[in-house]
C-alpha positions in Angstrom: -23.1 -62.9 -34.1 -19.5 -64.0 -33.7 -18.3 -63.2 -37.0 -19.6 -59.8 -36.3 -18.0 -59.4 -33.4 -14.5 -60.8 -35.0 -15.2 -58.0 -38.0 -15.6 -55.4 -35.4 -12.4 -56.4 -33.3 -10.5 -56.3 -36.7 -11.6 -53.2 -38.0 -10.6 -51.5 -34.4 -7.3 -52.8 -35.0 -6.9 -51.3 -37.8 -8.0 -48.1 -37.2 -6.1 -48.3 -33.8 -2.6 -48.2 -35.1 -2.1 -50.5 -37.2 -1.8 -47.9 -40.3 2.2 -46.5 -39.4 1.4 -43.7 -42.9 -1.6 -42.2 -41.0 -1.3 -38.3 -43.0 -0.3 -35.4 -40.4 -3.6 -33.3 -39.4 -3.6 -30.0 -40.9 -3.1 -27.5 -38.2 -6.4 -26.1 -37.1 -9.0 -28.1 -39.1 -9.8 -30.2 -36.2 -11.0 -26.7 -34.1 -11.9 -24.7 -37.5 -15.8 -24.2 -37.6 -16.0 -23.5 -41.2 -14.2 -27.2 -41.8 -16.7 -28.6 -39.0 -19.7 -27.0 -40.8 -18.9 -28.0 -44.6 -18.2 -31.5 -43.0 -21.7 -31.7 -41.7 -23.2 -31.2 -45.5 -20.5 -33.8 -47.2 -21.8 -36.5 -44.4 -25.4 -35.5 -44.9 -24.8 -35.9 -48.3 -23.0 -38.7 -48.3 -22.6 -40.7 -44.9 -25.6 -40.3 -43.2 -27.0 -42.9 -44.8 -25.0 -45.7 -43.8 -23.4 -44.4 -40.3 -26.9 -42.2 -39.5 -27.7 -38.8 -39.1 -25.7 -38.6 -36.1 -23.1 -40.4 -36.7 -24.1 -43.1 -34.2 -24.1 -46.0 -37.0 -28.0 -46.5 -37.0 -28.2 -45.3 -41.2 -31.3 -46.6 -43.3 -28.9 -48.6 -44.6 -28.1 -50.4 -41.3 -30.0 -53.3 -41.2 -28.7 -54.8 -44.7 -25.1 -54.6 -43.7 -22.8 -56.8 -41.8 -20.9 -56.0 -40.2 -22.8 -52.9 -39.2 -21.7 -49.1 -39.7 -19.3 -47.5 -37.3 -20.7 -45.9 -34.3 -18.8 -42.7 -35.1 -19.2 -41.1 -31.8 -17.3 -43.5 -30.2 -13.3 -43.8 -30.1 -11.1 -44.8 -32.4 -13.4 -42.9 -34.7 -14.4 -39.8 -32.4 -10.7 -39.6 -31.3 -8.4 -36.5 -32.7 -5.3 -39.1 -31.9 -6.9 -41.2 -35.1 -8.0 -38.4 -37.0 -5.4 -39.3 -39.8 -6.3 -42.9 -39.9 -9.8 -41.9 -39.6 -9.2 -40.1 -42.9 -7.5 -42.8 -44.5 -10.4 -45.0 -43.8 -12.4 -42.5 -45.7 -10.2 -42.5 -48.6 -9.2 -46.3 -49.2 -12.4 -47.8 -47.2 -12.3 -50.2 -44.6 -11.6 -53.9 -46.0 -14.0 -56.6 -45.4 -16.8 -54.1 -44.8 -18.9 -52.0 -46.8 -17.1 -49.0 -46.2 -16.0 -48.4 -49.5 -13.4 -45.5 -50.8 -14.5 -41.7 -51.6 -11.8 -41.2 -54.4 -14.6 -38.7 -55.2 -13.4 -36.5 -52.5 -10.7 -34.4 -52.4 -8.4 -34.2 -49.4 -9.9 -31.0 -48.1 -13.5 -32.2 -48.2 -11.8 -35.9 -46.0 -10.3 -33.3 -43.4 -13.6 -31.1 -43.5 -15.8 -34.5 -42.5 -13.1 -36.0 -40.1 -13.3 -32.5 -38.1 -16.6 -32.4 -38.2 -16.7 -36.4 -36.8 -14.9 -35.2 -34.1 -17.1 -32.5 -32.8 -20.4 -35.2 -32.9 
């Protein structure tokens, strides 16, 4: 259990601040419902799995992973103040977890699934 706990304390670190070339929001994604609504199909797609369907971190994939998925819902990740580190995490992954990169994904799509994390 500890070493969960420690992964979970480190990962909230690191989403908390400890990023100083977190990427500016674009104005208006955040509040645009067409970014919201395209987010929802790219983390149907491709989250849902892991983090669950909404967002709360109880995925299929849950039980095999450790530590487990983000609770989404939850701040840093539900917070707009981390919205550009939420992105990066998205982009790069999250070390030491198996959050992995989307290099797949282009910028847009990120901002489209960070706004619609932030409405969940």
């Amino acid at each position: 259990m500890w070493p969960a706990v420690i992964m979970l304390c480190a990962i909230s670190l690191i989403i908390s601040g400890c990023e100083p070339n977190a990427p500016d929001v674009p104005a208006g994604v955040l509040t645009s419902h067409e970014a919201q609504a395209a987010g929802a199909v790219i983390f149907a797609a491709n989250c849902a799995i892991c983090h669950g369907t909404n967002g709360d971190g109880r995925g299929l994939r849950r039980a095999a992973m450790i530590p487990p998925p983000a609770n989404l819902t939850l701040p840093p990740w539900s917070s707009a103040s981390n919205a550009g580190r939420t992105f990066l995490a998205i982009r790069n992954g999250v070390p030491r977890t198996a959050m992995t990169s989307w290099p797949t994904l282009s910028d847009r799509d990120i901002w489209n699934v960070v706004a619609y994390i932030q409405v969940e």
